[in-house]
Each structure stands twice: as C-alpha cells, then as structure tokens.
C-alpha positions as CSV (number, residue, x, y, z in Angstrom):
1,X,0.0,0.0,0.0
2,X,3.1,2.3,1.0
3,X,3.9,1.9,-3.0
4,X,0.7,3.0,-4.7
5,X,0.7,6.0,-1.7
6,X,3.8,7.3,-2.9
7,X,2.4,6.9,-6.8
8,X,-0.2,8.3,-6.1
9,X,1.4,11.5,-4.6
10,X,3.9,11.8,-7.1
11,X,0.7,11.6,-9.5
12,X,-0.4,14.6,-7.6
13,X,2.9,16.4,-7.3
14,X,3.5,16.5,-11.1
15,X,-0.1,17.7,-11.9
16,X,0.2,20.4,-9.5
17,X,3.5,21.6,-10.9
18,X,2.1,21.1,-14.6
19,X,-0.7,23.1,-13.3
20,X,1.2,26.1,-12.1
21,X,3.9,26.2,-14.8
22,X,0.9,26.3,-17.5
23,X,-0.4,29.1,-15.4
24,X,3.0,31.1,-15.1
25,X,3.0,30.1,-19.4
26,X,-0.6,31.5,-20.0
27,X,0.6,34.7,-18.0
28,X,3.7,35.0,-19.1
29,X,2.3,34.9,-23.1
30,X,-0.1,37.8,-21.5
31,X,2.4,39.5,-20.3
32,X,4.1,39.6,-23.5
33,X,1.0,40.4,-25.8
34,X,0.3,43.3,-23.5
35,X,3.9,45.0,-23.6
36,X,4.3,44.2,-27.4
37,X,0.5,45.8,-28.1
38,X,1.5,48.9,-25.8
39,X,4.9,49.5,-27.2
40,X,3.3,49.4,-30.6
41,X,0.9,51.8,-29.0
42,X,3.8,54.3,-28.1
43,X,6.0,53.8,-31.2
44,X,2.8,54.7,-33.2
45,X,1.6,57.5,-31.1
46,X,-1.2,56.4,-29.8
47,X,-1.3,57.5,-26.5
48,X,-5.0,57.2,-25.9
49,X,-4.6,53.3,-27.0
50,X,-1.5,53.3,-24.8
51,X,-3.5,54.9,-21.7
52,X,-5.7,52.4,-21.5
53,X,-2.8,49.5,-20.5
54,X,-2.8,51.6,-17.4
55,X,-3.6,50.2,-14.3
56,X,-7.5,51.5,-13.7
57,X,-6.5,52.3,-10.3
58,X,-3.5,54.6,-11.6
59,X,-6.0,56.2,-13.9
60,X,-8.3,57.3,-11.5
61,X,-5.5,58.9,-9.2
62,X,-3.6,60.4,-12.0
63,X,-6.6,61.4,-15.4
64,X,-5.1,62.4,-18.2
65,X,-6.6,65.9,-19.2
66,X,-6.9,67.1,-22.7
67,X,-3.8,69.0,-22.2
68,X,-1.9,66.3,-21.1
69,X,-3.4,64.3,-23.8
70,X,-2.0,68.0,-26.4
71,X,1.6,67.4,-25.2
72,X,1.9,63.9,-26.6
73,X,0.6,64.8,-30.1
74,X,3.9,66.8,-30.1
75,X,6.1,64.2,-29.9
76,X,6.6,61.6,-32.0
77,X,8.8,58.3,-31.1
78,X,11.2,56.9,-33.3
79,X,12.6,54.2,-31.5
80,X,11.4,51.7,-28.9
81,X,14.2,49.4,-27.3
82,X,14.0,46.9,-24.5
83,X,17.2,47.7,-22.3
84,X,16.1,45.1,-19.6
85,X,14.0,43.1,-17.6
86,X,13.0,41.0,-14.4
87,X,10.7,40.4,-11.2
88,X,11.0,43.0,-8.5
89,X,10.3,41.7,-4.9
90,X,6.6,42.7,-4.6
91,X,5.8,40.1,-7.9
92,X,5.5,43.2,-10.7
93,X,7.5,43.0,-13.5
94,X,9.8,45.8,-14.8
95,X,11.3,46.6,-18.2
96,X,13.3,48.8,-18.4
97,X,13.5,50.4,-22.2
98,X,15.2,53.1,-24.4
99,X,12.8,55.8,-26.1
100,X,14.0,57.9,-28.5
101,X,11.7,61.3,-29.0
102,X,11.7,63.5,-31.5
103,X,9.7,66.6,-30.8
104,X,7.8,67.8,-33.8
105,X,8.1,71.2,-33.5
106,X,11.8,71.6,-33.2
107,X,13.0,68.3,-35.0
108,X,15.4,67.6,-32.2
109,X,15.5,63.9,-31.6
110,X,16.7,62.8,-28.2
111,X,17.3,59.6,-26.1
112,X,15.7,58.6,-22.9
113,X,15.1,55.7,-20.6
114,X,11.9,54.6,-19.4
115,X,10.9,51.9,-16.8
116,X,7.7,50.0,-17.0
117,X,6.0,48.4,-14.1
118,X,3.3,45.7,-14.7
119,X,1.2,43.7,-12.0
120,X,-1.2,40.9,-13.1
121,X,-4.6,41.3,-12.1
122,X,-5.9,38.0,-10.7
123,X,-9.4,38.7,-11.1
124,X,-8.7,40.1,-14.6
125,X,-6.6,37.8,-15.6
126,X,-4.4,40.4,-17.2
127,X,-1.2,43.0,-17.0
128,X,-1.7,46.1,-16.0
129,X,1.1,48.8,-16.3
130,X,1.0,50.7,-12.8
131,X,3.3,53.3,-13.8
132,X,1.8,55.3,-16.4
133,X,2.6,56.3,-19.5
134,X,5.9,57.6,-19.8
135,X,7.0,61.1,-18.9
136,X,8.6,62.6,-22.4
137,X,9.5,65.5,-21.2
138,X,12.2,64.7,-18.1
139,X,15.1,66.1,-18.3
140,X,14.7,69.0,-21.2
C-alpha cells in the first residue's frame, strides 16, 4: 500500500507543478501580448490606445486631461528598445526600455530611458502597467 501512496502522490505532485507552470506560461504569453500591443501603441503614437494599459487604479489617481493628452501629439517616437528586464520583490515585472523622442516642432531627436512596471490582475486575468505612461519631457 506504502507503494501506490507514494504513486499516487507523485501523480499529484506533477499535476500540480504542470498546473502552475501552465499558469505562469498562460501569464507570461499575456504578459508579452500586453507589452508588445503597448509598445506598438507608443512607437505609433497612440497615446489614448497606450493609456488604456494603465492600471484603472493609476487612472483614476492620475486622469489624463486634454492638455496632457495636447503634449503627446507633439512628440513623435522613433525608436522603442527593451534595455532590460526582471521580477522585483513585490511580484511586478519591470522593463526597463530606451525611447528615442523627436519633438515635432523643433526636430530635435533625443534619447531617454523609461521603466515599465506591470502587475497581473488576478481577477482580470491580465497585465496592468502601474506606472503610467511615460514622462517625455524629463530632463529638457
């Protein structure tokens, strides 16, 4: 009887591990559809499209006015580069990624670094970004 025990808990052992590593592969494909959809988002300038990978939570602290909204139609981005990436403490993951901005009024083209930060949403069962869209204007 010890023998089928042990079977049987090694049956349960490997289901449970298939389980959760199909579960990390689901969100980890999520993850990826999210962050490749928003980046095209931002490369494109679409900003509104972009907005709405924002954590809802982050959205209702922080709404974007129509001014804010101006600002980014001045800009346009000409490069998109993922510098890094990993798993902070907390369970969000970060990425940390090279924007390159050219400002439509001037023509000047600069470089800049961004850092996303997304958290999956359980109950969603999706990636949210909790940091916002990113600030264009630091540093000038």
């Amino acid at each position: 009887m010890g023998r089928f025990f042990r079977v049987v808990l090694l049956a349960m052992l490997v289901t449970a591990v298939t389980s959760t590593s199909a579960v990390a592969a689901k969100q980890s494909s999520k993850l990826e559809q999210v962050q490749n959809a928003y980046a095209a988002a931002i490369r494109w300038g679409d900003f509104e499209n972009a907005w709405q990978a924002v954590d809802p939570a982050y959205r209702e602290e922080h709404p974007m006015t129509d001014l804010e909204l101006e600002r980014y139609q001045q800009v346009q981005v000409s490069g998109y580069r993922d510098i890094s990436a990993g798993v902070e403490p907390d369970e969000t993951v970060f990425r940390t990624v090279e924007l390159r901005v050219i400002n439509k009024h001037t023509m000047a083209e600069r470089t800049m670094r961004y850092r996303e930060r997304w958290r999956w949403d359980p109950e969603a069962k999706r990636w949210w970004l909790v940091v916002g869209l990113p600030d264009l204007w630091a540093g000038e």
